[in-house]
Backbone atoms as SQL, in Angstrom:
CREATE TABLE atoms (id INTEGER PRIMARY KEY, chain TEXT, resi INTEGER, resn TEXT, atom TEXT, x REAL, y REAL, z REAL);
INSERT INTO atoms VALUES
  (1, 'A', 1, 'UNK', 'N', -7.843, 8.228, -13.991),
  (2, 'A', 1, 'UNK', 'CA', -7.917, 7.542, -12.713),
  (3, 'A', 1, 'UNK', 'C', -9.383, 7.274, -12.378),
  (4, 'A', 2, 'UNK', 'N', -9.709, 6.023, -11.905),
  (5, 'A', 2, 'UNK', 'CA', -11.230, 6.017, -11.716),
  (6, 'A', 2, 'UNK', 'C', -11.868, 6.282, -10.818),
  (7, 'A', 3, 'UNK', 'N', -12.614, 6.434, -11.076),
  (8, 'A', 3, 'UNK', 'CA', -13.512, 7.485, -9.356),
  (9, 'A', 3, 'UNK', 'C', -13.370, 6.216, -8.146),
  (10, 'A', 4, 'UNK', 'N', -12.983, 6.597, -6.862),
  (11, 'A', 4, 'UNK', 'CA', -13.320, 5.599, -5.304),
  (12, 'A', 4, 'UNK', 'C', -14.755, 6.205, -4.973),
  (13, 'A', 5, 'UNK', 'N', -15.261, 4.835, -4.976),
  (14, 'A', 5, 'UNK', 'CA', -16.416, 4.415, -4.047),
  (15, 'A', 5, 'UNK', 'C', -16.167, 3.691, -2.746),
  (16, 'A', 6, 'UNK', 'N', -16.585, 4.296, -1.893),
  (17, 'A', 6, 'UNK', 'CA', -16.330, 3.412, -1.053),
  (18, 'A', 6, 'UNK', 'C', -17.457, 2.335, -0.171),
  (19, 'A', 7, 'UNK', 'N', -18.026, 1.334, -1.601),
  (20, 'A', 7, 'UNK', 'CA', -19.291, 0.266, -1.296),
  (21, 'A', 7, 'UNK', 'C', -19.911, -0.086, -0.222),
  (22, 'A', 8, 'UNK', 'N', -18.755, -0.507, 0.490),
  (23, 'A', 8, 'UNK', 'CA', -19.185, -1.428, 1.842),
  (24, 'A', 8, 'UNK', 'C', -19.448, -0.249, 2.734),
  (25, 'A', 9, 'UNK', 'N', -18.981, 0.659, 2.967),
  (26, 'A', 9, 'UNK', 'CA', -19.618, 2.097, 3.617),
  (27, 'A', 9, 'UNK', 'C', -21.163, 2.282, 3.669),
  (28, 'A', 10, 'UNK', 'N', -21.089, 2.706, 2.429),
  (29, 'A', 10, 'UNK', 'CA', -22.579, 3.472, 1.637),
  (30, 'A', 10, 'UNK', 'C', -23.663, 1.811, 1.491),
  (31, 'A', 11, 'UNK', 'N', -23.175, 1.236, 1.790),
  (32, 'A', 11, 'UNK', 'CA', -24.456, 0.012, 1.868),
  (33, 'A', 11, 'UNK', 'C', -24.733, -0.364, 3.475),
  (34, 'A', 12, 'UNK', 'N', -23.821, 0.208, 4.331),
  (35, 'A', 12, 'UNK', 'CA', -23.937, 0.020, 6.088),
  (36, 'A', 12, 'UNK', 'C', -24.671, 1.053, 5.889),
  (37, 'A', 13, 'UNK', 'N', -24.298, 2.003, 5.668),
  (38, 'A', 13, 'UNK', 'CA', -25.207, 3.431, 5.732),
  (39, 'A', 13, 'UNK', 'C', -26.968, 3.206, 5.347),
  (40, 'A', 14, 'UNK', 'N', -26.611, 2.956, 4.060),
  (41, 'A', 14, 'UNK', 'CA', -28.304, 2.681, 3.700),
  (42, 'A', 14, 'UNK', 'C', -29.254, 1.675, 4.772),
  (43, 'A', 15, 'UNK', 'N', -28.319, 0.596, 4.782),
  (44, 'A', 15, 'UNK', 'CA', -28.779, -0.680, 5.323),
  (45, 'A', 15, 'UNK', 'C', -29.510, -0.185, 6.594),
  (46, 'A', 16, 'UNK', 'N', -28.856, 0.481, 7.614),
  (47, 'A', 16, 'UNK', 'CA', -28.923, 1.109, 9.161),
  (48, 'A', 16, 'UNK', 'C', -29.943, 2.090, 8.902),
  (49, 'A', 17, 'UNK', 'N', -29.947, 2.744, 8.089),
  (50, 'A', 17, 'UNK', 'CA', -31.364, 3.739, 7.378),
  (51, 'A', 17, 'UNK', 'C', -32.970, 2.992, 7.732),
  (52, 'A', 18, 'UNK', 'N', -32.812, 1.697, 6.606),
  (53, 'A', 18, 'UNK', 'CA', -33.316, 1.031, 5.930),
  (54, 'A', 18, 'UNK', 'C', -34.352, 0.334, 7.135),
  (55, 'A', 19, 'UNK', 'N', -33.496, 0.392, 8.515),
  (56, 'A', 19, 'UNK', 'CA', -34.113, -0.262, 9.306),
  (57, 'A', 19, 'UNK', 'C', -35.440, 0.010, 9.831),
  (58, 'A', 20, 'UNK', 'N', -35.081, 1.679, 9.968),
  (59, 'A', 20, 'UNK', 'CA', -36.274, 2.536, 10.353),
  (60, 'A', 20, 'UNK', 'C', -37.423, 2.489, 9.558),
  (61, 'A', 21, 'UNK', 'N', -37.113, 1.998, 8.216),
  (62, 'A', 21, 'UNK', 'CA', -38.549, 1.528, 7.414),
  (63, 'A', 21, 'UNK', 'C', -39.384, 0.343, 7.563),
  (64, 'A', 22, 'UNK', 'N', -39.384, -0.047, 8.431),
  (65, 'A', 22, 'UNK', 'CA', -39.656, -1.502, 8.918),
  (66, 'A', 22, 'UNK', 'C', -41.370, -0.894, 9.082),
  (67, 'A', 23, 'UNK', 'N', -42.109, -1.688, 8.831),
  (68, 'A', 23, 'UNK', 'CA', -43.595, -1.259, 8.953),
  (69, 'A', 23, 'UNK', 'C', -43.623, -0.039, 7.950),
  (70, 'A', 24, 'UNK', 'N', -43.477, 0.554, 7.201),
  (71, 'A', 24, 'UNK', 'CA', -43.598, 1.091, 6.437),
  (72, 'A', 24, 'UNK', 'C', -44.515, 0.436, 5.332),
  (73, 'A', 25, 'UNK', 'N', -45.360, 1.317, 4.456),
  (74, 'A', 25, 'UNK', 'CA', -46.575, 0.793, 3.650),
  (75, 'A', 25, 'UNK', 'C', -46.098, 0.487, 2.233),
  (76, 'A', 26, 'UNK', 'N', -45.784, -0.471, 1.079),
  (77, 'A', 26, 'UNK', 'CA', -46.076, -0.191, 0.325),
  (78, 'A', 26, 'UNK', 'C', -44.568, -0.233, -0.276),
  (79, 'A', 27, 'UNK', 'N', -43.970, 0.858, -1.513),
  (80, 'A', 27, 'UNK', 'CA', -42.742, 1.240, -1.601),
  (81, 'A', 27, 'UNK', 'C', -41.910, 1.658, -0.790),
  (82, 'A', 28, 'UNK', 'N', -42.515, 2.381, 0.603),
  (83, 'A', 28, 'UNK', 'CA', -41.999, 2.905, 1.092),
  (84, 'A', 28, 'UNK', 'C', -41.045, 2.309, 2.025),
  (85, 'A', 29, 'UNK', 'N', -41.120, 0.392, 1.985),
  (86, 'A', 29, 'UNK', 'CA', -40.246, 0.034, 3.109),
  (87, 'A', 29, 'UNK', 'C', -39.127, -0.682, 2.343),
  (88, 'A', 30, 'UNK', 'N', -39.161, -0.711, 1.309),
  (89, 'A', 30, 'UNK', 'CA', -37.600, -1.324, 0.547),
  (90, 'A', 30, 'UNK', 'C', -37.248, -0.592, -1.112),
  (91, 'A', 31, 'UNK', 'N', -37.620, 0.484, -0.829),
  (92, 'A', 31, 'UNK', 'CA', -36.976, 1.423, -2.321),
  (93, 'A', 31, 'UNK', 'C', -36.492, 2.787, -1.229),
  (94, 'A', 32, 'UNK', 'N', -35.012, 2.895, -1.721),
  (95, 'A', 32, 'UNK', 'CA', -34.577, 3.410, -0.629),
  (96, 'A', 32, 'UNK', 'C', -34.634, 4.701, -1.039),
  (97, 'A', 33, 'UNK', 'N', -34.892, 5.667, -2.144),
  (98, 'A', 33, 'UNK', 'CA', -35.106, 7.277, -2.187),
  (99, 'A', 33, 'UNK', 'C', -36.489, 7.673, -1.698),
  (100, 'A', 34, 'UNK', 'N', -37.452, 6.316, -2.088),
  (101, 'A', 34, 'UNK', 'CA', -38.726, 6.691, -1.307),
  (102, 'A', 34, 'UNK', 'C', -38.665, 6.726, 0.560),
  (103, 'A', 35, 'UNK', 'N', -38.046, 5.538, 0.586),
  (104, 'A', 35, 'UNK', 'CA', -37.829, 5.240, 1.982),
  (105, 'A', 35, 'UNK', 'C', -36.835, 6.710, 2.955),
  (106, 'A', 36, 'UNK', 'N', -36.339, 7.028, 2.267),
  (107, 'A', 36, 'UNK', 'CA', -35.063, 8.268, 2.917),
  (108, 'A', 36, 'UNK', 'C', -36.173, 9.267, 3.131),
  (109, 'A', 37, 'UNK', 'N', -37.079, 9.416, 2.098),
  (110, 'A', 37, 'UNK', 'CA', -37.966, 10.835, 2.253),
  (111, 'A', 37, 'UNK', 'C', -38.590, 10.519, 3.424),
  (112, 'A', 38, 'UNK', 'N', -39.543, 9.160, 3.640),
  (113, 'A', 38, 'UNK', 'CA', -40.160, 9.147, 4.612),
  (114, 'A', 38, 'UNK', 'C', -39.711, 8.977, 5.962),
  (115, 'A', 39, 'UNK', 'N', -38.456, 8.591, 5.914),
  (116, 'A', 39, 'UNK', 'CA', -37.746, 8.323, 7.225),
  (117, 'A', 39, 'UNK', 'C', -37.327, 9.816, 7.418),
  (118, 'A', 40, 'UNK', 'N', -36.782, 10.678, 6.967),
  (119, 'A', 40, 'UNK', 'CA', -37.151, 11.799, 7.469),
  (120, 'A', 40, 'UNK', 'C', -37.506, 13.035, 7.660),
  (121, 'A', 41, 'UNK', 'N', -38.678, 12.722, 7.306),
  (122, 'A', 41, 'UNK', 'CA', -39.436, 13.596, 7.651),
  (123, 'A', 41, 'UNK', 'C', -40.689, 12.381, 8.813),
  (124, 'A', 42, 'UNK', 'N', -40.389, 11.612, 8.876),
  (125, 'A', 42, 'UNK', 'CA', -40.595, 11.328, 10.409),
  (126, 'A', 42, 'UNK', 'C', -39.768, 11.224, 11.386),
  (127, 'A', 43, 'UNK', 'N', -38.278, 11.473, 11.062),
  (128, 'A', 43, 'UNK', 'CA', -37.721, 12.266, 12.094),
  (129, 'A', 43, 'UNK', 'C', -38.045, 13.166, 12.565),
  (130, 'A', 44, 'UNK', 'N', -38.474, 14.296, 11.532),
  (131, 'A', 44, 'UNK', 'CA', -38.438, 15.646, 11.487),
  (132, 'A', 44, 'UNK', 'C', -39.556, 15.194, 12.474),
  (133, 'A', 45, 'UNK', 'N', -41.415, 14.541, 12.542),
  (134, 'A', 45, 'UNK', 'CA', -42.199, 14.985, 13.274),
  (135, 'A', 45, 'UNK', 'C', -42.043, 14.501, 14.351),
  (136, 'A', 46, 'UNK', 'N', -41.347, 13.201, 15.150),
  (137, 'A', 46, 'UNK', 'CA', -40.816, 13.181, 16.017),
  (138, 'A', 46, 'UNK', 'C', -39.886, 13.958, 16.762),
  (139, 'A', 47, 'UNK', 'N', -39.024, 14.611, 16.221),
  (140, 'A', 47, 'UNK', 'CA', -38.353, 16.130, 17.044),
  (141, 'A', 47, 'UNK', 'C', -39.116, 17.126, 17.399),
  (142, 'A', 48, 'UNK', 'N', -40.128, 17.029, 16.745),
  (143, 'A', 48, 'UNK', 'CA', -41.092, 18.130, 17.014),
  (144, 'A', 48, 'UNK', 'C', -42.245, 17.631, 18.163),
  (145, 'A', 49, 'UNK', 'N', -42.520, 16.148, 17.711),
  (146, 'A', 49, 'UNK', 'CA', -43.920, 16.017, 18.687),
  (147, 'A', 49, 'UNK', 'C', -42.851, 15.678, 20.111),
  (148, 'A', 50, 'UNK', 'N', -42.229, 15.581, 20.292),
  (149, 'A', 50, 'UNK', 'CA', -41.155, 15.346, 21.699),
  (150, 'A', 50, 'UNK', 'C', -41.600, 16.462, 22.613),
  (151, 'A', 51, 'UNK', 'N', -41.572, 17.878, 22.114),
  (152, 'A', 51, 'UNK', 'CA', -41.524, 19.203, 22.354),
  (153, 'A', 51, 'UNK', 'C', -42.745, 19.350, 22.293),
  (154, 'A', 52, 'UNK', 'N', -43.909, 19.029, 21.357),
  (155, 'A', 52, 'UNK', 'CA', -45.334, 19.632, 21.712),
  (156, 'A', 52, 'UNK', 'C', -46.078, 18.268, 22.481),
  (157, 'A', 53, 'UNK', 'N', -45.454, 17.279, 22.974),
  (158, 'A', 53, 'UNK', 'CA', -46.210, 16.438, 23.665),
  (159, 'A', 53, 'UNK', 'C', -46.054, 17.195, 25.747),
  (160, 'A', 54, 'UNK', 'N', -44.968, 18.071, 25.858),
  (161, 'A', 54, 'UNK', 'CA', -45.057, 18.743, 27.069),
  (162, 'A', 54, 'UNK', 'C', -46.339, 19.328, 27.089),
  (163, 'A', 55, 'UNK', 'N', -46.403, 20.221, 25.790),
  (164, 'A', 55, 'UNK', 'CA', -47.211, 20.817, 25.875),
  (165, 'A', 55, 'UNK', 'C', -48.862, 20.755, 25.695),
  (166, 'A', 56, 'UNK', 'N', -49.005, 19.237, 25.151),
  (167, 'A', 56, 'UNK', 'CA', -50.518, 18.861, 25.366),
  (168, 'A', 56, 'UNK', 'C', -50.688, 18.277, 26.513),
  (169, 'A', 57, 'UNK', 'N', -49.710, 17.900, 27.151),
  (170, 'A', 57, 'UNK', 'CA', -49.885, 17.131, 28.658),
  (171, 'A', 57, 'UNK', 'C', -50.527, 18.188, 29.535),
  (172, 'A', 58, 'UNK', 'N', -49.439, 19.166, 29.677),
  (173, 'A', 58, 'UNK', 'CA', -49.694, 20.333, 30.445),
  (174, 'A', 58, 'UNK', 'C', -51.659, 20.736, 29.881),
  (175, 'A', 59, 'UNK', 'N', -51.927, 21.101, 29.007),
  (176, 'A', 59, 'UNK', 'CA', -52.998, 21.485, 28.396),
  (177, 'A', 59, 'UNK', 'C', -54.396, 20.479, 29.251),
  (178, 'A', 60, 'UNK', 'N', -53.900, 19.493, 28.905),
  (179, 'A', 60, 'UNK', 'CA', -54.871, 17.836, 29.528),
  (180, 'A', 60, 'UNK', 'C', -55.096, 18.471, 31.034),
  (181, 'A', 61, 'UNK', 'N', -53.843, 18.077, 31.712),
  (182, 'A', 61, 'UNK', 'CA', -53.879, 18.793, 33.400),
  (183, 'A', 61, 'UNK', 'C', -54.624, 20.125, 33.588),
  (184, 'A', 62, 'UNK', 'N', -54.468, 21.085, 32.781),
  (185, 'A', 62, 'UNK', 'CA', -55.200, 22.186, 32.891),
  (186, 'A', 62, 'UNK', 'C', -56.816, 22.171, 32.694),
  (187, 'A', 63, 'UNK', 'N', -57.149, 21.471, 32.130),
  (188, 'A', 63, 'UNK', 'CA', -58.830, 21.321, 31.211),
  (189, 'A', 63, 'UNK', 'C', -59.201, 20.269, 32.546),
  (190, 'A', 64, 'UNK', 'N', -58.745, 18.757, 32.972),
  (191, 'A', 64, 'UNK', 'CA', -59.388, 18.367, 34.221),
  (192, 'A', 64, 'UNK', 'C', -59.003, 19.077, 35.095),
  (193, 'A', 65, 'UNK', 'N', -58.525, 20.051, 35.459),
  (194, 'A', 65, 'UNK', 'CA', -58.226, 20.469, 37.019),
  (195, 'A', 65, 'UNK', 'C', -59.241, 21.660, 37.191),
  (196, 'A', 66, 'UNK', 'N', -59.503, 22.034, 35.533),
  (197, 'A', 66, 'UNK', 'CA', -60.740, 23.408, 35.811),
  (198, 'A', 66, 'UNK', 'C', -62.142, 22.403, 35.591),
  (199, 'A', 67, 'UNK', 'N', -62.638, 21.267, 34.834),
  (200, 'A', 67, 'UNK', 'CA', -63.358, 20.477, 35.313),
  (201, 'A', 67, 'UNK', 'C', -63.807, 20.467, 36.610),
  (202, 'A', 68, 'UNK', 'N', -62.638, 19.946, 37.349),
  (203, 'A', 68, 'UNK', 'CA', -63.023, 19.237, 38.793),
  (204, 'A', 68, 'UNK', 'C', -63.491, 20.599, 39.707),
  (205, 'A', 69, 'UNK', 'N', -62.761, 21.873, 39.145),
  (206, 'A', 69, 'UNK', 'CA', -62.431, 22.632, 40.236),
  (207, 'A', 69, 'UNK', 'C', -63.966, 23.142, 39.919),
  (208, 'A', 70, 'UNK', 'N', -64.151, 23.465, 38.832),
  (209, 'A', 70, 'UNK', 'CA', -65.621, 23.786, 38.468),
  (210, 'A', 70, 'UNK', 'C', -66.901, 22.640, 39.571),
  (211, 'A', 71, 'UNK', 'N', -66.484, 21.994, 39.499),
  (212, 'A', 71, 'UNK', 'CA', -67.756, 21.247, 40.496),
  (213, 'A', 71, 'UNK', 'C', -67.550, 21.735, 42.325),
  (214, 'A', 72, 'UNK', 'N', -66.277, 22.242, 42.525),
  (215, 'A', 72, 'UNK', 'CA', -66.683, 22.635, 43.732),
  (216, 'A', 72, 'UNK', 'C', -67.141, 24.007, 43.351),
  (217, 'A', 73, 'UNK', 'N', -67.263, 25.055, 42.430),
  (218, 'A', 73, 'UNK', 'CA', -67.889, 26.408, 42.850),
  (219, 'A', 73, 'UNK', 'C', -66.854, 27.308, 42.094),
  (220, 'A', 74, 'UNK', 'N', -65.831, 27.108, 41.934),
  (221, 'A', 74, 'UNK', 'CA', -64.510, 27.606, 41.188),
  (222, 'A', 74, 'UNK', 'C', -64.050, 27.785, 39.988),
  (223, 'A', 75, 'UNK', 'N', -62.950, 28.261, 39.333),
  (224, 'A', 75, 'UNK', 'CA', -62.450, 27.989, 38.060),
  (225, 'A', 75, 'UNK', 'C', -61.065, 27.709, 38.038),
  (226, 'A', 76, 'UNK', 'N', -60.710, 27.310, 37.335),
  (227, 'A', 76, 'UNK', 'CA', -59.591, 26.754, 37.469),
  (228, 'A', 76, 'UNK', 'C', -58.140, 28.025, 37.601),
  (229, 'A', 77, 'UNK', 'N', -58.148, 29.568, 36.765),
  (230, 'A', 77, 'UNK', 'CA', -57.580, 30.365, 37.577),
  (231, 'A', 77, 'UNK', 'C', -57.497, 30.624, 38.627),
  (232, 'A', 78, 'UNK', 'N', -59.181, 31.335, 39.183),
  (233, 'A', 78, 'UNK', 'CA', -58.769, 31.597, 40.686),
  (234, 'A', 78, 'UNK', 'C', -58.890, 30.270, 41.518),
  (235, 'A', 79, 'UNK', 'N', -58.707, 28.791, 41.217),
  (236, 'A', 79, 'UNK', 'CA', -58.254, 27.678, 41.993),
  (237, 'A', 79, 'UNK', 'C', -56.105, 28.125, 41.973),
  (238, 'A', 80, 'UNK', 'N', -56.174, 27.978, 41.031),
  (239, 'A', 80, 'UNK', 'CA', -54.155, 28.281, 41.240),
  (240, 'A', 80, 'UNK', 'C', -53.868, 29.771, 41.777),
  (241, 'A', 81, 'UNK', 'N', -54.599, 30.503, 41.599),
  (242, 'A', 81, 'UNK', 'CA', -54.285, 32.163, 42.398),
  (243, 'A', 81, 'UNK', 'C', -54.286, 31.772, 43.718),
  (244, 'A', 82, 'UNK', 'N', -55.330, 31.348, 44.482),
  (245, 'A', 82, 'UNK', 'CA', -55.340, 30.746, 45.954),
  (246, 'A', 82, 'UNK', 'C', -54.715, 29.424, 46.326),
  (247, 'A', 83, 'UNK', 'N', -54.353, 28.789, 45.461),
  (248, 'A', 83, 'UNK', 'CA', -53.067, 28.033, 45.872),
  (249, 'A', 83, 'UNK', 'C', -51.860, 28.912, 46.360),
  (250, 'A', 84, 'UNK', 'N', -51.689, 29.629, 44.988),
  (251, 'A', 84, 'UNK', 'CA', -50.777, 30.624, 45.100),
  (252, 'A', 84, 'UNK', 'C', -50.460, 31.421, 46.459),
  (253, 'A', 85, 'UNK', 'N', -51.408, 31.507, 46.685),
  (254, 'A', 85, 'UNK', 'CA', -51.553, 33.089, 47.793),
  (255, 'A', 85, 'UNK', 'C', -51.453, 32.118, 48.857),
  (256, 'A', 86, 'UNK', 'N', -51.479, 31.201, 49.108),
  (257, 'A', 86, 'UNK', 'CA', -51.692, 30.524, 50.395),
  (258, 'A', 86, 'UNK', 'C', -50.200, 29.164, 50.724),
  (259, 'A', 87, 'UNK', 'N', -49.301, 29.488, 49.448),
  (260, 'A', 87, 'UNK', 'CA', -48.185, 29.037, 49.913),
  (261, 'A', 87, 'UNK', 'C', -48.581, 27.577, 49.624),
  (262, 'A', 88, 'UNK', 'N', -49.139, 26.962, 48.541),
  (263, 'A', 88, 'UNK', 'CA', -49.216, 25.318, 48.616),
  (264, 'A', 88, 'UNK', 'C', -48.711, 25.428, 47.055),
  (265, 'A', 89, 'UNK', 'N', -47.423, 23.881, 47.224),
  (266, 'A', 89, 'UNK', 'CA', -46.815, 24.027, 46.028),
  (267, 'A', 89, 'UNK', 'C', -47.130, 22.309, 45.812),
  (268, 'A', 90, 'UNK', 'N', -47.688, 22.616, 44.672),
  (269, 'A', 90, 'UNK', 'CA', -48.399, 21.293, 43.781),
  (270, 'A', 90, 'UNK', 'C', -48.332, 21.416, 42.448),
  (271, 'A', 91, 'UNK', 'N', -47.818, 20.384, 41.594),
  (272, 'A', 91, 'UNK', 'CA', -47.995, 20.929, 40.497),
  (273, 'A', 91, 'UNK', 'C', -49.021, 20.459, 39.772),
  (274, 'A', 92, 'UNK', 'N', -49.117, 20.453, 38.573),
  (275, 'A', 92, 'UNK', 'CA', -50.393, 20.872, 37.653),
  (276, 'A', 92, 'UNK', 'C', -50.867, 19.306, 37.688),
  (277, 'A', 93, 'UNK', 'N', -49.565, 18.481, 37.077),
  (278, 'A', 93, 'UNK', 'CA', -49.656, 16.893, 37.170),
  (279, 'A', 93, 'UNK', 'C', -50.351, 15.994, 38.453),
  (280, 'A', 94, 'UNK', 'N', -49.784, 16.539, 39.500),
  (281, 'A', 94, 'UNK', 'CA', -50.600, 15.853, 40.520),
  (282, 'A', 94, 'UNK', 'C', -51.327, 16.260, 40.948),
  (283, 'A', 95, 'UNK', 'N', -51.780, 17.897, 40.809),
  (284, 'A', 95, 'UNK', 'CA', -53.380, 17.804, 40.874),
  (285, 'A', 95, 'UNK', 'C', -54.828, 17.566, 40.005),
  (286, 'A', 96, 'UNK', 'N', -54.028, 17.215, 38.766),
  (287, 'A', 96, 'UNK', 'CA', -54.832, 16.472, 38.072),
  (288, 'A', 96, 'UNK', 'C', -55.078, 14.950, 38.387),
  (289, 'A', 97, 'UNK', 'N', -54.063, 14.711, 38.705),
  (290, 'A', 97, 'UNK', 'CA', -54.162, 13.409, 38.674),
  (291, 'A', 97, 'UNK', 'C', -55.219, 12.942, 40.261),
  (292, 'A', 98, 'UNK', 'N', -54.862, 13.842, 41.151),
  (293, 'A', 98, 'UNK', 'CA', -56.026, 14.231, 41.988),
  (294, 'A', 98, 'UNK', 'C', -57.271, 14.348, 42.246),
  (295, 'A', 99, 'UNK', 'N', -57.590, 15.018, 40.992),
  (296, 'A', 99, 'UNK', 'CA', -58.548, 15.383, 40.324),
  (297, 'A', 99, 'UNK', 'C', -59.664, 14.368, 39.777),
  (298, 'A', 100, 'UNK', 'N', -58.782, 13.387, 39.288),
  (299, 'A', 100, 'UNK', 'CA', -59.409, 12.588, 38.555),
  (300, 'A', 100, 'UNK', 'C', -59.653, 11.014, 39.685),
  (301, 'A', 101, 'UNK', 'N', -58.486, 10.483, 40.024),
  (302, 'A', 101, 'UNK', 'CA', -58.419, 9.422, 40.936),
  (303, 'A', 101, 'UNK', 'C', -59.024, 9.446, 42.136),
  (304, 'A', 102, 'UNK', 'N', -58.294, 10.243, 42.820),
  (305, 'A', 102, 'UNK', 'CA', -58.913, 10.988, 44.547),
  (306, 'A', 102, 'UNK', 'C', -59.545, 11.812, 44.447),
  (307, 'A', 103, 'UNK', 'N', -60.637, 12.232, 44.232),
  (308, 'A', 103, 'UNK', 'CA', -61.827, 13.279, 44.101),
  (309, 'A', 103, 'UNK', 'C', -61.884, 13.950, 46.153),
  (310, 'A', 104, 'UNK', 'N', -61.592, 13.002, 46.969),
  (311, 'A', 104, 'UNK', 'CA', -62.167, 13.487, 47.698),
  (312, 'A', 104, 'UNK', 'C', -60.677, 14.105, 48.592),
  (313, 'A', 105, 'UNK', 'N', -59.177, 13.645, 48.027),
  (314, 'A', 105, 'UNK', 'CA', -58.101, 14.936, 48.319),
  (315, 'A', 105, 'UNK', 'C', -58.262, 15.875, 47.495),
  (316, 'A', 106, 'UNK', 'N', -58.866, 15.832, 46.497),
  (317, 'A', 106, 'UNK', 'CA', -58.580, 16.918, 45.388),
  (318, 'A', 106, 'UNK', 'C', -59.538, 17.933, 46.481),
  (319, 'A', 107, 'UNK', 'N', -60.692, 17.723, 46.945),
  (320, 'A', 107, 'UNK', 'CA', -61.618, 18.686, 47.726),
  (321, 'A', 107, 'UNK', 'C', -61.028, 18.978, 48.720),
  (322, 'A', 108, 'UNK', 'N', -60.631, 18.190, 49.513),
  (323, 'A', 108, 'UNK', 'CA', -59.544, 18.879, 50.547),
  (324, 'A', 108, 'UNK', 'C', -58.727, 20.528, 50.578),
  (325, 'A', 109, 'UNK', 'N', -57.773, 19.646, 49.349),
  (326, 'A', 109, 'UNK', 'CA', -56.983, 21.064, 48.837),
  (327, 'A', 109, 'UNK', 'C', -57.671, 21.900, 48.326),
  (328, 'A', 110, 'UNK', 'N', -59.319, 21.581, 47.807),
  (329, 'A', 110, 'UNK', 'CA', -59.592, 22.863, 46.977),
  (330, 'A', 110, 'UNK', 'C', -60.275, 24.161, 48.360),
  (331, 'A', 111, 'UNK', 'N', -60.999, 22.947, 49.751),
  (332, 'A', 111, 'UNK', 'CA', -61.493, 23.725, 50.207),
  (333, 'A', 111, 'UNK', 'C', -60.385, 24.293, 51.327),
  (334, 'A', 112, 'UNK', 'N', -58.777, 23.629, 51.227),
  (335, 'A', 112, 'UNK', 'CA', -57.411, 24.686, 51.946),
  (336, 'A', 112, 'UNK', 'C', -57.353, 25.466, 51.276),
  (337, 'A', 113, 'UNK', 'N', -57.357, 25.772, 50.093),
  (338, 'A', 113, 'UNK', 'CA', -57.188, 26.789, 49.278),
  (339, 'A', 113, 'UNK', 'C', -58.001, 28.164, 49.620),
  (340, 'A', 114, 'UNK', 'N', -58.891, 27.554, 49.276),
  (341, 'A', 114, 'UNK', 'CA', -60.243, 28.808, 48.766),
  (342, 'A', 114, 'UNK', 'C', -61.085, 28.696, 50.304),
  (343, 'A', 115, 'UNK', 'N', -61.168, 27.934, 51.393),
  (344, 'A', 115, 'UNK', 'CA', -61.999, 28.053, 52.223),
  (345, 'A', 115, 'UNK', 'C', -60.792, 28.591, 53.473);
């Protein structure tokens, strides 16, 4: 009995693959065992940079907010400890963004805080 293939399947399959190689360099955008490797394992770093892009954002907000906070007299811990202690809820994002745009709310809050 001869083996079933089932063609028109396994060529939608590839084909729909195939797409994601679009801009791809070289072999890599129409030879499809080369193309499968690279498609994913740039899946793979896209699942991953999804998850560490929170975490360089957060990082960014942290580095200007001790910047800015550093020019009034401060550091950027004890700037969020006296947020803290004083009941003001802001998060990291908009006081960076504070930080950087509005220089002169960002002083506001730094001198509600700490003054």
């Amino acid at each position: 009995m001869p083996r079933s293939v089932n063609k028109v399947a396994a060529h939608r399959r590839r084909k729909e693959f195939m797409k994601h190689a679009k801009g791809y360099w070289g072999r890599r955008k129409n030879v499809w065992s080369l193309a499968k490797n690279h498609i994913e394992k740039g899946m793979q770093y896209a699942y991953r940079d999804r998850r560490q892009k929170k975490r360089n954002f957060r990082s960014l907000w942290i580095i200007r907010i001790n910047a800015a906070a550093r020019l009034h007299g401060t550091t950027y811990s004890r700037l969020i400890h006296a947020l803290k202690l004083k009941n003001i809820d802001i998060n990291r994002k908009v006081l960076a963004d504070f930080a950087t745009t509005k220089p002169e709310l960002f002083t506001l809050i730094v001198n509600q805080a700490i003054g």
